[in-house]
MIRO-474092 format. One record per residue: residue number from 1; y negated, x negated, z negated of N, C-alpha, C in turn. Coordinates in nm, 3 decimals. Layout:
% residues N
[NUM [Y X Z] [Y X Z] [Y X Z]] ...
% end
This chain:
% residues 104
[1 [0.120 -0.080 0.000] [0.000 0.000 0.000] [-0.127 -0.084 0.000]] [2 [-0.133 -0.253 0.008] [-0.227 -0.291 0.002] [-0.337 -0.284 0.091]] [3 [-0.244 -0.228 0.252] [-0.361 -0.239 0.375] [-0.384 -0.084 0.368]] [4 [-0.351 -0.015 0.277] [-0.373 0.116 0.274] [-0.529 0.084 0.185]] [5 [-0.509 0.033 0.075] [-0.612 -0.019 -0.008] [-0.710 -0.090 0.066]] [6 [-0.699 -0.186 0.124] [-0.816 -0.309 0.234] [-0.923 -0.170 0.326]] [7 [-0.775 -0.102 0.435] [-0.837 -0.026 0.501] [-0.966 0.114 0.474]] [8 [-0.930 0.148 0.333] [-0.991 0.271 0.285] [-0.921 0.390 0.308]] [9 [-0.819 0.348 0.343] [-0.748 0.500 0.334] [-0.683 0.546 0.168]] [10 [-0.697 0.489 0.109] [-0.679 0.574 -0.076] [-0.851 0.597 -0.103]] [11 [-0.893 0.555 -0.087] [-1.032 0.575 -0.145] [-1.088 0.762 -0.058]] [12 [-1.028 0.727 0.066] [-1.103 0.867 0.158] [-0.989 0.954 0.103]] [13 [-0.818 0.956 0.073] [-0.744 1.006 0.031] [-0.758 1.059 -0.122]] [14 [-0.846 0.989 -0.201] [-0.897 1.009 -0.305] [-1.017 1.155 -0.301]] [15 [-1.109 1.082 -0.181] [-1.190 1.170 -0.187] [-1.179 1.333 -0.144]] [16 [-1.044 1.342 -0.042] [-1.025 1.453 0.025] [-0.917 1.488 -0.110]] [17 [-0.931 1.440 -0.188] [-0.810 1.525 -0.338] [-0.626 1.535 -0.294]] [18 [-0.627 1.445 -0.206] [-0.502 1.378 -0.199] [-0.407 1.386 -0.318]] [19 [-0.309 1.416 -0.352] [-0.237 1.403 -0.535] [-0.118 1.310 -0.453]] [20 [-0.044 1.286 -0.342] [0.071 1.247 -0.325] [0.106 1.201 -0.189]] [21 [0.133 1.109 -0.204] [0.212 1.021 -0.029] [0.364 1.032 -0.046]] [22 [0.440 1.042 0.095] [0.581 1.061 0.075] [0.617 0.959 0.189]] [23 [0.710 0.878 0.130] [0.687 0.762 0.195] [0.863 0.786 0.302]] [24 [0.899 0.683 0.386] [1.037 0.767 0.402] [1.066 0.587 0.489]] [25 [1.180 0.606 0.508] [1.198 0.480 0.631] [1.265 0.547 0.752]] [26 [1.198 0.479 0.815] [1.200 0.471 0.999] [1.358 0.523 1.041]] [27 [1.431 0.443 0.967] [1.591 0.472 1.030] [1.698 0.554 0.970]] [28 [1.628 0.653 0.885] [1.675 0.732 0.839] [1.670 0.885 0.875]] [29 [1.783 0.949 0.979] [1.731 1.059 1.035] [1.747 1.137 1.010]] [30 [1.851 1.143 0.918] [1.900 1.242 0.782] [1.779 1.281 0.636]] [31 [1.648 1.192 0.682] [1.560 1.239 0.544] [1.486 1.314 0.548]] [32 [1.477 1.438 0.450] [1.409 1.547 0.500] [1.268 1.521 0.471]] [33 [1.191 1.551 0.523] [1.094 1.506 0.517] [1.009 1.586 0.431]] [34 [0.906 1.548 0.323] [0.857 1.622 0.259] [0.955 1.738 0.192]] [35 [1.043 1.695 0.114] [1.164 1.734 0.029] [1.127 1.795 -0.098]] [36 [1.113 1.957 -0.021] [1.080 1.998 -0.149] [1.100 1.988 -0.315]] [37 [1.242 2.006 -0.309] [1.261 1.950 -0.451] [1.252 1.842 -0.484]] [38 [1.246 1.754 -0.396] [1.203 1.597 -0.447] [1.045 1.587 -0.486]] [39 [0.983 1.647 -0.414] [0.861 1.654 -0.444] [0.791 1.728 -0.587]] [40 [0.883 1.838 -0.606] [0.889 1.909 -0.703] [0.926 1.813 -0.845]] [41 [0.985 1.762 -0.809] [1.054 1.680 -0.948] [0.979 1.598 -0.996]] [42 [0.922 1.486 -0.884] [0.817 1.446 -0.922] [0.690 1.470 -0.992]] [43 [0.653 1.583 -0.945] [0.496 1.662 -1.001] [0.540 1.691 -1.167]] [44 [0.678 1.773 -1.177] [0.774 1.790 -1.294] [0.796 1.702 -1.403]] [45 [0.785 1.565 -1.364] [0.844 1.489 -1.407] [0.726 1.379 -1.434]] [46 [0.638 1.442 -1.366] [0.448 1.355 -1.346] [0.528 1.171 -1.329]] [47 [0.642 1.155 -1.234] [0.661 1.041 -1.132] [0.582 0.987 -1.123]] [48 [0.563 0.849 -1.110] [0.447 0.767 -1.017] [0.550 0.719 -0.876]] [49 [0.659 0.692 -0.896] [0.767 0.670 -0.782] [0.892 0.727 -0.806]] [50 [0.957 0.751 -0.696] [1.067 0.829 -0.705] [1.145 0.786 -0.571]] [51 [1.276 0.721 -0.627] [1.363 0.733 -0.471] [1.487 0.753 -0.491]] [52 [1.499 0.838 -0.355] [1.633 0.897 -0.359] [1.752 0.795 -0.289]] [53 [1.856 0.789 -0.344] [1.966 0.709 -0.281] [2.103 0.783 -0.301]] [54 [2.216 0.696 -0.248] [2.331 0.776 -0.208] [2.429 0.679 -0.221]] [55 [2.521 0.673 -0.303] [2.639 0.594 -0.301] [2.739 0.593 -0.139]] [56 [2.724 0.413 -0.124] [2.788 0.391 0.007] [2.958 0.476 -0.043]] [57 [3.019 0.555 0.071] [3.151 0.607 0.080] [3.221 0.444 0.144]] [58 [3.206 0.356 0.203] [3.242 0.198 0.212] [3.237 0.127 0.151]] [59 [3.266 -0.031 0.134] [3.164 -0.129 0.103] [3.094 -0.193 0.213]] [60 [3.166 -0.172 0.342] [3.141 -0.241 0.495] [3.028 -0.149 0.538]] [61 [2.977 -0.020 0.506] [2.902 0.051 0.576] [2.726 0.004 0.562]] [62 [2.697 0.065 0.691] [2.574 -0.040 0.669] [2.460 0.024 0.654]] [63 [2.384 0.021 0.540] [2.290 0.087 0.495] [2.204 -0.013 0.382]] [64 [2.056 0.039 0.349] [1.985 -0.048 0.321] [2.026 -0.035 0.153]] [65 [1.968 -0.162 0.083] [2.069 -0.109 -0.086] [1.931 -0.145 -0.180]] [66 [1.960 -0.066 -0.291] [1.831 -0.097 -0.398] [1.867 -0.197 -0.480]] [67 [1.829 -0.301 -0.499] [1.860 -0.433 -0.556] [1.834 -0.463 -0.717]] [68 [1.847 -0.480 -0.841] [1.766 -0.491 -0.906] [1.799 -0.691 -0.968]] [69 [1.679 -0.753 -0.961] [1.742 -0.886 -1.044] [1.682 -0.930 -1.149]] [70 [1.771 -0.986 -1.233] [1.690 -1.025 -1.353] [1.649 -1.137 -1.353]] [71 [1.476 -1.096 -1.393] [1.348 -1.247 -1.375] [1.341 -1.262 -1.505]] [72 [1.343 -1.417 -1.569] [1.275 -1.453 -1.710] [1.113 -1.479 -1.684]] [73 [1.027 -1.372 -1.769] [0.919 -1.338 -1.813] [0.825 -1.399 -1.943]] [74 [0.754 -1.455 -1.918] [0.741 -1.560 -2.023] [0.600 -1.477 -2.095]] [75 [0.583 -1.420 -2.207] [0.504 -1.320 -2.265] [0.471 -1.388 -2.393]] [76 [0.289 -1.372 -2.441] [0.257 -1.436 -2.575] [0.294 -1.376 -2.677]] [77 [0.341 -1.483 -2.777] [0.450 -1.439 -2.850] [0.319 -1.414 -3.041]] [78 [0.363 -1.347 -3.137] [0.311 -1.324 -3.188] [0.240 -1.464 -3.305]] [79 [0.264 -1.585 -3.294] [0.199 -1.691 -3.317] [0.068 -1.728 -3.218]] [80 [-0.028 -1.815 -3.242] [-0.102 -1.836 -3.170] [-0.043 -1.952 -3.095]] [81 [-0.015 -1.973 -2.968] [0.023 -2.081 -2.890] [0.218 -2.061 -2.892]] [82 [0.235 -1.952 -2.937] [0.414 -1.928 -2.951] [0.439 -1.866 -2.802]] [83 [0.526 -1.829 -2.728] [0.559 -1.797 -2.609] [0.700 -1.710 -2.646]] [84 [0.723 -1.575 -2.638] [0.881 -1.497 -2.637] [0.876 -1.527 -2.463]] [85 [1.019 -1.516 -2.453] [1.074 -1.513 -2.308] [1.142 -1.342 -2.316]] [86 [1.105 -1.289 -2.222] [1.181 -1.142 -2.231] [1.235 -1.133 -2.048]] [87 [1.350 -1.068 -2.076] [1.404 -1.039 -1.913] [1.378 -0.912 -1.928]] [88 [1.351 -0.939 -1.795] [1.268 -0.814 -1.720] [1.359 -0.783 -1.601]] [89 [1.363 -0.645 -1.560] [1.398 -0.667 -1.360] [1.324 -0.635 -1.266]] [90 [1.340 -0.716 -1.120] [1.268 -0.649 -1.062] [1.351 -0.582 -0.935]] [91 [1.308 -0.472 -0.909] [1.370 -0.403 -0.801] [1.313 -0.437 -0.627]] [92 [1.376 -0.417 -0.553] [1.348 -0.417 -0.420] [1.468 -0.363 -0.325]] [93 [1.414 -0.344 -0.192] [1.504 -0.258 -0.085] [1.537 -0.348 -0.027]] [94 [1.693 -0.384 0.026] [1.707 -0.481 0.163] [1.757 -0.398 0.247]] [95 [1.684 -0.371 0.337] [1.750 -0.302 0.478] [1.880 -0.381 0.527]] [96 [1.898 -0.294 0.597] [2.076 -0.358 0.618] [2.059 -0.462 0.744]] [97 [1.917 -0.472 0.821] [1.943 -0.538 0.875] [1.895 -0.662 0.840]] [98 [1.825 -0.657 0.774] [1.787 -0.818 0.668] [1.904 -0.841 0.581]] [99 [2.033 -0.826 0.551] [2.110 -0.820 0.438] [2.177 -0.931 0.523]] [100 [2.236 -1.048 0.417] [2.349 -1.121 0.463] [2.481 -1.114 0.405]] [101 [2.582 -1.145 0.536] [2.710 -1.070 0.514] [2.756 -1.092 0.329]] [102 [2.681 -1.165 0.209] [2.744 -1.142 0.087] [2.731 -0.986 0.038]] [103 [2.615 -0.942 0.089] [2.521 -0.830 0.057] [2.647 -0.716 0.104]] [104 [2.687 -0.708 0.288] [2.775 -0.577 0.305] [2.875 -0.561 0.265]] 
% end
């Protein structure tokens, strides 16, 4: 969303009282678009993100996967000059066609 941000399109989306973007990927022709109850759940649920996924029926089948890995986070710790380390995760999508064969 950052060239959404650069360009001004949240700021004019702001101004026209915009509440929600539904984001979807390109190669998915099965996604309904603007899903009502997904949308619903969200507002329900006052979401900031929400995604829907689907357990592969394979392991060979090729579809994009939600990843999550664990990063060490280095956070000030309650001494002055002390440091806690806390793991954290972070999530991301690999499309199946960026995935290498450990991934399918």
């Amino acid at each position: 969303f950052k060239a959404m941000l650069h360009a001004g399109i949240l700021a004019d989306a702001k101004h026209r009282e915009v509440e929600s973007f539904f984001v979807m990927s390109t190669d998915n022709i099965l996604t309904r678009v603007a899903d009502p109850f997904l949308l619903g759940y969200c507002q329900t649920t006052h979401a900031d993100v929400v995604v829907k996924l689907f357990e592969k029926t394979y392991a060979t089948e090729s579809c994009g996967l939600l990843l999550q890995r664990p990063v060490k986070v280095h956070i000030d710790g309650p001494e002055k000059g002390a440091q806690d380390v806390v793991r954290e995760f972070r999530t991301r999508i690999v499309e199946c066609f960026d995935q290498n064969r450990d991934l399918r």
